[in-house]
N, C-alpha and C positions, 0 to 999 in steps of 0.2 A: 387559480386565484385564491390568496387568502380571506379566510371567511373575516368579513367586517369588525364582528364581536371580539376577533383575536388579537388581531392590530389595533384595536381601542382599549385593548387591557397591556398591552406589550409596555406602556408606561411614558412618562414625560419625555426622557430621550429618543424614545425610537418615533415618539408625535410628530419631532422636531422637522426631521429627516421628509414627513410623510407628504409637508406642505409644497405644493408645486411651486410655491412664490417663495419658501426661506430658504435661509445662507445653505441647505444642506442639497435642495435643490438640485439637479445636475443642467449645467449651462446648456444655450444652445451650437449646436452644432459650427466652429467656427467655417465662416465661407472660401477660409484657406485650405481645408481639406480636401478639395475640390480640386481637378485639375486649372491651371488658370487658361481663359479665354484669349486667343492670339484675333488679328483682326489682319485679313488679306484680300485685298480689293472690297471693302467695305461690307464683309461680311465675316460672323463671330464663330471661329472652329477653333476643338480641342486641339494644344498641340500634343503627338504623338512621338517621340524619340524614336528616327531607326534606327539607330545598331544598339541593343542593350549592352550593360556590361556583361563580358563573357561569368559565367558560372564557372567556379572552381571549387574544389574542394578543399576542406583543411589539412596539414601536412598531417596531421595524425592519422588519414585516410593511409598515409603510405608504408604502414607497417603491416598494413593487412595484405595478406595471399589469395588469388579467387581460386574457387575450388577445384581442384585436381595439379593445383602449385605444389600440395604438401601431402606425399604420397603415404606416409606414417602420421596417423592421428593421435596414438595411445588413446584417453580418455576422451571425447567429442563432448564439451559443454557448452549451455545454450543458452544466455541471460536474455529475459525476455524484457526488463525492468532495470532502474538505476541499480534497486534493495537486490534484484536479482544479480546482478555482478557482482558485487558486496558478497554475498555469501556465497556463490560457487568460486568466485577469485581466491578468498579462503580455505574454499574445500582444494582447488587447484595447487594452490602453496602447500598442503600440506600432501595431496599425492603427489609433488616433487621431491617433496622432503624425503618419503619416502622409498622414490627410486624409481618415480612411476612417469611418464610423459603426457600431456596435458594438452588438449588444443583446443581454443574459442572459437563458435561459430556465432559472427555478430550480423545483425540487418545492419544495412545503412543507415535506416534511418535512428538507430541506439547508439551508433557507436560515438557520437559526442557526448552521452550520458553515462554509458558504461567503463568505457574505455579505460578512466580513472584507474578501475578496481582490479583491471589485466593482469598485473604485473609483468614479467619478460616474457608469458606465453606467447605461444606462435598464436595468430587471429587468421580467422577466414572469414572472407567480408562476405554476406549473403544478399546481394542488391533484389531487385523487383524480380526479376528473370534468372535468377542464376538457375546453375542444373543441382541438384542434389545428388544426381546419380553419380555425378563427375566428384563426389568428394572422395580421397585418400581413403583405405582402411582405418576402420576405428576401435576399439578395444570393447566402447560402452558406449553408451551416450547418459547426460546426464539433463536435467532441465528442473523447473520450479512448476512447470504449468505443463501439466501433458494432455489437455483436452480441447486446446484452440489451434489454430494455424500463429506461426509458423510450426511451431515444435511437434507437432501433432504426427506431421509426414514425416521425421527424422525418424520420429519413436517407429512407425512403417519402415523404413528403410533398415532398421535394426534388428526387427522382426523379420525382413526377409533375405537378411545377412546373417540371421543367426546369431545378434549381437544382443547380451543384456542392458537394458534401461533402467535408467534409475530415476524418480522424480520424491525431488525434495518439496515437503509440505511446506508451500507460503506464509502461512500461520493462521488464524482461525480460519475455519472455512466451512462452507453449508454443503456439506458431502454427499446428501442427498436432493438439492436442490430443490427442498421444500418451498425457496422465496424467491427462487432467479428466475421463474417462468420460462427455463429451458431445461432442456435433459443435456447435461454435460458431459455424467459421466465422469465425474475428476477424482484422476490417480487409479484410473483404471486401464489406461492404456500402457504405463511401464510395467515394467517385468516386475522392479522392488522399489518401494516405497521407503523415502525414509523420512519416520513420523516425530512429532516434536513430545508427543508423554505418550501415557496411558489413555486419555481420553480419543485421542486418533487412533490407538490400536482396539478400541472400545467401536468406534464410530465406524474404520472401514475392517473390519472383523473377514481381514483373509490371513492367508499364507506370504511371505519374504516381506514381510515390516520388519523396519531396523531403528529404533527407538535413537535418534541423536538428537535431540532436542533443538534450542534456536537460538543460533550466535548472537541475533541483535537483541533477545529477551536475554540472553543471559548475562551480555556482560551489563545489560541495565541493572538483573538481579545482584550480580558481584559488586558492582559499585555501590550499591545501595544508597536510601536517599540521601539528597544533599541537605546540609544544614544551612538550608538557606532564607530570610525570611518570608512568611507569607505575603503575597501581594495584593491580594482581596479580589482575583480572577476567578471565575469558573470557566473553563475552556468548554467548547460545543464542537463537537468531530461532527463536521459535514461531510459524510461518505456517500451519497446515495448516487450512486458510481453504474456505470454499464448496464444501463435499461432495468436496472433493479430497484424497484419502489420509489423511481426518481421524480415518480407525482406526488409522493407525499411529505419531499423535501420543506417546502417552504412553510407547513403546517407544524412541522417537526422544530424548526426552527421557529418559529414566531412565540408557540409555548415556552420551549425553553428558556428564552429571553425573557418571556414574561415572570417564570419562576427565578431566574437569578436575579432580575431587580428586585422582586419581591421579599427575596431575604438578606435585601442591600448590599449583594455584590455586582461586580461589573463583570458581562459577559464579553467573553471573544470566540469568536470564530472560527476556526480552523479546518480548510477545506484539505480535503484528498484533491489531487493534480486533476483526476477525471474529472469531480465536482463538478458544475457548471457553473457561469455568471450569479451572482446575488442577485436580488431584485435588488432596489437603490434604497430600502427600510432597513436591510441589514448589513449595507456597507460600510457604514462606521464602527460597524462591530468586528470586523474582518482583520485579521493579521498576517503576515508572508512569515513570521515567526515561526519556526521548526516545532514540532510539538516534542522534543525529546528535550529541547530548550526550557518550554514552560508548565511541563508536567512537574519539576521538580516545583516548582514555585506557587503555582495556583492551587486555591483551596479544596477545589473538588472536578471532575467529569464530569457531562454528560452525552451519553452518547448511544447510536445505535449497537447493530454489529455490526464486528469489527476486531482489528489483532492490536488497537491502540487499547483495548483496558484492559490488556497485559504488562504492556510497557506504566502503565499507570501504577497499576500494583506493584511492581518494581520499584519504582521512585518513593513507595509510599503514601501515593495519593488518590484517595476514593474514586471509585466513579459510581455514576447512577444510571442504571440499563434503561433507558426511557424508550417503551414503545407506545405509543400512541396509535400507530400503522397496524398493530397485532403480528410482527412479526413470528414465523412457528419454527424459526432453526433451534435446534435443542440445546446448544451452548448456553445460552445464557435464560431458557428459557421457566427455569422453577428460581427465585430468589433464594441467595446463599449468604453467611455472613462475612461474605464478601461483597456483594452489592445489594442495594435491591433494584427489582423488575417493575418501574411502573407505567401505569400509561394516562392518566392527567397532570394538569398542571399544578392542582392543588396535591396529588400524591407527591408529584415529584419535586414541591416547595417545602413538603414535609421533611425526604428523603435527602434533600441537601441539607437541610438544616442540622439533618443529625451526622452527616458524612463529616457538614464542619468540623460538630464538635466534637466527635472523636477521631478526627483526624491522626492526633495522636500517637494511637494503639493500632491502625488500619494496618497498618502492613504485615505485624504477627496474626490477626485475624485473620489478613488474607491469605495468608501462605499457603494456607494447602491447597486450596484451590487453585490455587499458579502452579505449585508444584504437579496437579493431576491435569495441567494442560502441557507446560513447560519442563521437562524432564532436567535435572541440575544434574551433569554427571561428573566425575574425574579428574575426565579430559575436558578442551575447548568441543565446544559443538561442530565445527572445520575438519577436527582430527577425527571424532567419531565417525562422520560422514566419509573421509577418506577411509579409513579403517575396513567399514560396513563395502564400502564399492570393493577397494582391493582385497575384502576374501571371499568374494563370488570371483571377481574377474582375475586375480592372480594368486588363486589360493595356492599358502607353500606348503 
């Protein structure tokens, strides 16, 4: 429940919303939602449909092989995510390029999300039951997430084939699990790690890091920002995702809103997929707008952790590390001149104020510090990643 005192400062517009009798209101339940009542011999029953329509699949199911179809794997990749297919598809194209053979291992239930980013690689579909034993020889396995199920048992299965693993770092991440309330363990179960700077080879301080930095952070950096005009937004990243401080979301949000009216900008919203529902105070604030869309154009972040005020500092646009929660992961956790750290509302009405007005000059200030998370190499960050697997696995 948000505390009283904070929904009465959150400002005129969010009042509006708050009243059970105004326009912002949410209606009642229409009684057509409902199955409708059939009447048989003068008595009131659901009617019930026998035969459903049959369940099919989509024809994009048909390019996939189940496993033990495709007895030559070369490289075994594993997108656990849309962003996950996006950059192993990448890393894939480019060990083809260079002579290598590539093959996707997709669940069912991704492959309408993933599938996009395949290109002509061979797929093997991994439904509820499949065997894992039954898959083809593999060369490597590769993955984004090596510490939950699915991928977890493949990185096993590599290890007891003798096969090296690779897990590519997702982008920021709490390595020690200081604030997830679980022991994970992440990027400890592959063989080699490949890490986006200095600050991950800093953070998991072993042996086979391979420094390739991060295809979606960089081409944000290459492009650099757009000359577009300001629109008087501050965006709000709503992450508080997978049992992680997800009771301290709606507090998190209601300050915030209250410091963007306050220095008379208009806040938006912008959830992560995981998110959960708004309560019905902040749904007028809410947008389906991509955040790679509106960073270019809004005045300033706020946000918890998270690998979007990377992308921010790319486009050249502030953000302001608001913890209120006390989060203790160490990325963002001492103020840089690149953000600041706060955790009131009146700190963090201070901190936009100044983000606006040097908005600016932010992106030369913030450089290094991207640069000591985001490594800028060469090459694309696909190629390095290809490069780093094929001189362990086919060194010439």
């Amino acid at each position: 429940m948000i505390p009283t005192e904070i929904l009465r400062r959150v400002g005129r517009k969010a009042q509006q919303i708050l009243k059970p009798t105004g326009p912002s209101a949410p209606p009642p339940a229409s009684p057509s939602s409902s199955p409708t009542p059939t009447t048989t011999g003068g008595a009131s029953s659901t009617h019930v449909p026998q035969h459903a329509a049959p369940q099919t699949r989509p024809a994009i199911f048909d390019s996939y092989s189940a496993p033990g179809e495709l007895t030559s794997l070369g490289v075994l990749l594993m997108p656990l995510a849309e962003y996950h297919g996006r950059e192993l598809g990448a890393v894939a194209d480019a060990l083809v390029s260079a002579g290598h053979t590539c093959t996707f291992l997709v669940e069912d239930t991704l492959v309408e999300v993933v599938d996009k980013h395949l290109g002509a690689h061979p797929r093997i579909l991994a439904d509820r039951n499949y065997d894992r034993f039954a898959l083809g020889e593999f060369d490597a396995f590769v993955a984004m997430n090596d510490w939950g199920d699915p991928s977890r048992a493949i990185y096993h299965l590599a290890r007891v084939r003798g096969v090296p693993s690779f897990a590519k770092v997702e982008g920021v991440q709490d390595f020690t699990d200081v604030d997830t309330g679980r022991i994970r363990l992440p990027y400890m179960a592959a063989d080699h790690v490949l890490v986006q700077g200095s600050n991950d080879v800093a953070a998991l301080d072993r042996k086979r890091l391979h420094v390739v930095g991060n295809a979606n952070l960089e081409t944000a950096w290459t492009e650099g920002p757009a000359s577009v005009e300001r629109n008087g937004e501050v965006v709000i990243n709503s992450n508080f995702t997978y049992g992680v401080l997800t009771d301290k979301r709606d507090a998190f949000l209601a300050e915030s809103v209250e410091a963007i009216l306050a220095v008379g900008l208009e806040p938006v919203i912008s959830q992560h997929p995981a998110d959960r529902a708004l309560p019905g105070e902040f749904v007028q604030y809410r947008t389906d707008r991509s955040m790679s869309s509106m960073l270019p154009a809004v005045e300033a972040l706020v946000t918890r952790f998270s690998t979007v005020p990377f992308e921010a500092i790319a486009y050249g646009t502030p953000f302001v590390y608001f913890n209120p929660h006390h989060e203790k992961v160490p990325t963002f956790a001492a103020a840089d001149p690149a953000f600041d750290h706060v955790h009131t509302v009146e700190e963090l009405t201070t901190a936009l104020q100044f983000a606006v007005e040097n908005r600016a000059s932010y992106r030369t200030v913030a450089e290094p510090y991207f640069r000591a998370q985001i490594d800028i190499g060469n090459e694309p960050s696909a190629t390095r990643s290809a490069k780093a697997i094929a001189s362990v696995v086919y060194p010439s």
